[in-house]
C-alpha positions in Angstrom: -95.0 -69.0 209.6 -95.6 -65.4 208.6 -97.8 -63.2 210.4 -100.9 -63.2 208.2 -100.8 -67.0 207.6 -100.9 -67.0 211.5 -103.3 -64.3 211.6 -105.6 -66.3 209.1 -105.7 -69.8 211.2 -105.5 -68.1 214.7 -108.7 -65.1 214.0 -109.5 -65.1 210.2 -110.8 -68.8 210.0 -113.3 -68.8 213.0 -114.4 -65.5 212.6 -115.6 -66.6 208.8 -116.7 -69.4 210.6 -119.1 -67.6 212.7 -120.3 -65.5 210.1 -120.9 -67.4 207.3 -121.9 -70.9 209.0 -119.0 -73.3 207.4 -119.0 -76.9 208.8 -115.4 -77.2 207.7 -112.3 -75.3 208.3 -111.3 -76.7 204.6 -114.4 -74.8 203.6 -113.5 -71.5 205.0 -111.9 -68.8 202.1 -108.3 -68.3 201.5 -106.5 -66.3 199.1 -105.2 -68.7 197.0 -102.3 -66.3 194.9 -102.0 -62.3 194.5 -101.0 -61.1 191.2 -99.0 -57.8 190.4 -99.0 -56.8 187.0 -97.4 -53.4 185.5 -98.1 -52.2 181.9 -94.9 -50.3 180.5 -95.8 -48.8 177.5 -92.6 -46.5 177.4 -90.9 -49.7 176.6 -91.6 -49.2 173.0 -89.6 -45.7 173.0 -86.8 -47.0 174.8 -85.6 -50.4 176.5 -84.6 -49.2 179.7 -88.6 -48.7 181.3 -89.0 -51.8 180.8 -85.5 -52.9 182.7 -86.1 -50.5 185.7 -89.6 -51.7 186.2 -88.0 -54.9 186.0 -86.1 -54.1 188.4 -88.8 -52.3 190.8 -91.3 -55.1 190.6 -88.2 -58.1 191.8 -87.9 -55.6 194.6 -91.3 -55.5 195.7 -92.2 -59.0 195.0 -89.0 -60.6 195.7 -89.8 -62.7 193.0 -88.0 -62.1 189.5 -91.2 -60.9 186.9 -92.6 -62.3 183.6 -92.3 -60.2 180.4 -95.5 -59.5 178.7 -95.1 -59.1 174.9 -97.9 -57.7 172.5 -99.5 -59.8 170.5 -100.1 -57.4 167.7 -98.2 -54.9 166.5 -100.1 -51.3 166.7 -98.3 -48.7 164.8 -100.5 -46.0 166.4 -98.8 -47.0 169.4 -95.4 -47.5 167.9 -95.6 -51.5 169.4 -94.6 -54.3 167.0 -95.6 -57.4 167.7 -93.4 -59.6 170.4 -92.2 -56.2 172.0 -92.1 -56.1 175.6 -95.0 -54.0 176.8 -95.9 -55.2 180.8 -94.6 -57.6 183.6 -95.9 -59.4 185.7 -95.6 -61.4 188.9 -97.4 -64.0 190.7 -97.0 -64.8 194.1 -98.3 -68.1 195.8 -97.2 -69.2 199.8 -95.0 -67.5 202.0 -94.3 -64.5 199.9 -97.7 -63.9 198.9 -98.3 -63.5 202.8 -94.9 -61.4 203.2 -96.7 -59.4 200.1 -99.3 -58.8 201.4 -98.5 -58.0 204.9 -96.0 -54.7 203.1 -98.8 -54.0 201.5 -101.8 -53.3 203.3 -99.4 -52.2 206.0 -96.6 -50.4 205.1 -97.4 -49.2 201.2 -101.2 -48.4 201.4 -101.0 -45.8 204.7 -98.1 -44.1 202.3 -100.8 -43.6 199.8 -101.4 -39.7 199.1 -104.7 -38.4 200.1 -106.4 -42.0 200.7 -109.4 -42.4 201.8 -110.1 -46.1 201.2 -110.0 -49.0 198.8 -112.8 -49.2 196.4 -115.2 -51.7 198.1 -116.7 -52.7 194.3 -113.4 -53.9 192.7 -114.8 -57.1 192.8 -115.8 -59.6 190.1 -118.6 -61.7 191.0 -116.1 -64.8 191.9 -114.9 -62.9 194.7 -111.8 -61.9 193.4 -110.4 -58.2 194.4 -108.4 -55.9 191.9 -106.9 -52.6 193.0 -104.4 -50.2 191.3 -101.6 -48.4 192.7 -100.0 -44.9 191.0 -96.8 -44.8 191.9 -94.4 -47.9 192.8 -92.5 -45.4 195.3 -95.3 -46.4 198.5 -93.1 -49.7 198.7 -90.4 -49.5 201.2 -88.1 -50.9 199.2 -88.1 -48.7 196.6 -85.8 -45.7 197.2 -87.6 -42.4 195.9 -84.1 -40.4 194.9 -83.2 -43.3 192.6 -86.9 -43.6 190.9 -86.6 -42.2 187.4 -89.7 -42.6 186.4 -93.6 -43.3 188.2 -94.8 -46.6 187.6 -98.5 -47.7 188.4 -99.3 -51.4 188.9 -102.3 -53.4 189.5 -102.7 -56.2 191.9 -105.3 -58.8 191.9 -106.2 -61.0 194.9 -107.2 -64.5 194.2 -109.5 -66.3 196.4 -111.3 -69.2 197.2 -114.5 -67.5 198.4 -118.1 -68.2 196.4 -119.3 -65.0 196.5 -118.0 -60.9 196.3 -119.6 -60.3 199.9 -117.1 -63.9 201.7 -113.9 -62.1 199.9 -114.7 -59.0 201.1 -114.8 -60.0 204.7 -112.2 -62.1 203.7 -109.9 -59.4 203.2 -112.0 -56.7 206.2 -110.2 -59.1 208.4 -106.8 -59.1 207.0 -106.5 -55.6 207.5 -107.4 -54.3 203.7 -109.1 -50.6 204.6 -111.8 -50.8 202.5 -114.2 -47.5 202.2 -117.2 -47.0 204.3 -120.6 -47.6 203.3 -122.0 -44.2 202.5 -125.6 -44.0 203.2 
C-alpha cells in the first residue's frame, strides 16, 4: 500500500466523515484516476518533440503515453490530419497514488515563484485541473539532458458531488491550494 492510499483510509476518510456527515465510508470521495496530458505542437515541424516528450511523460508517469492525433488538418498551423499533436496518460491504482505523492511533494515545492494552486480550477463535478510549465520540476527528469520545455496539464478525477468535497478532498492530501484573500 502506498503512502497516500494509506493516508486516505487512515486520516482522509474520517476527517470527510466529520465534515461532510457521510453514513458510509463507500460514500466518502476518492479520486478515482489523474490524467496528464501534453500538447506538442512542434511535432508538426519535426518528429523528435513528439519522441522526447514521449519519452518525458513514460518517465514521470511510469506508464507508456497515448498519441493524440488531430482530427483536422489546419494549414495555418502546418498540422494535417492524423499527425501526432499531444500525449497523454492516465493513471488509475497504485501509480496514480505514487503520482500523486511526486507530485504535490516533490515537483510542486520546485515550482519557480509559487505561491499556490488556483483554488477555482474546478468544474462543478468536483473535478480539479492544473497546468504545469516546464516538465523539469519532476525528479526524474534530468535538466542537462532537457532539450526543450514542455508544459503539461493534469486533471484529477473524483468521486465527490460537489467543487467544495473535492477540494477538501484534495486540502487533505497535501495539494497547497491558495488562501482565501478577503
Amino acid at each position: 500500500m502506498t503512502r497516500l492510499e494509506d493516508l486516505y483510509k487512515s486520516k482522509v476518510v474520517p476527517e470527510l466523515t466529520n465534515e461532510f456527515g457521510y453514513k458510509n465510508p463507500m460514500a466518502v470521495p476518492r479520486i478515482k484516476k489523474v490524467v496528464v496530458s501534453m500538447g506538442v505542437g512542434r511535432a508538426s515541424v519535426d518528429k523528435k518533440f513528439l519522441e522526447l516528450a514521449r519519452k518525458d511523460l513514460t518517465m514521470i508517469t511510469g506508464q507508456l503515453p497515448v498519441v493524440c492525433k488531430a482530427k483536422k488538418s489546419v494549414s495555418n498551423f502546418k498540422v494535417r490530419e492524423g499527425m501526432g499533436t499531444g500525449l497523454k496518460v492516465t493513471v488509475r491504482g497504485v501509480r496514480m497514488y505514487e503520482f500523486m505523492d511526486r507530485l504535490i511533494n516533490l515537483a510542486i515545492p520546485r515550482i519557480r515563484d509559487f505561491r499556490g494552486l488556483n483554488r477555482e480550477s474546478f468544474d462543478g463535478r468536483g473535478n480539479y485541473s492544473m497546468g504545469l510549465g516546464e516538465q523539469s520540476v519532476f525528479p526524474e527528469i534530468n535538466v542537462a539532458k532537457v532539450e526543450f520545455q514542455q508544459g503539461m496539464n493534469i486533471t484529477f478525477e473524483t468521486t465527490a458531488q460537489t467543487d467544495n468535497e473535492a477540494r477538501r478532498l484534495l486540502q487533505l492530501f497535501g495539494m497547497p491550494f491558495k488562501e482565501l484573500q478577503e
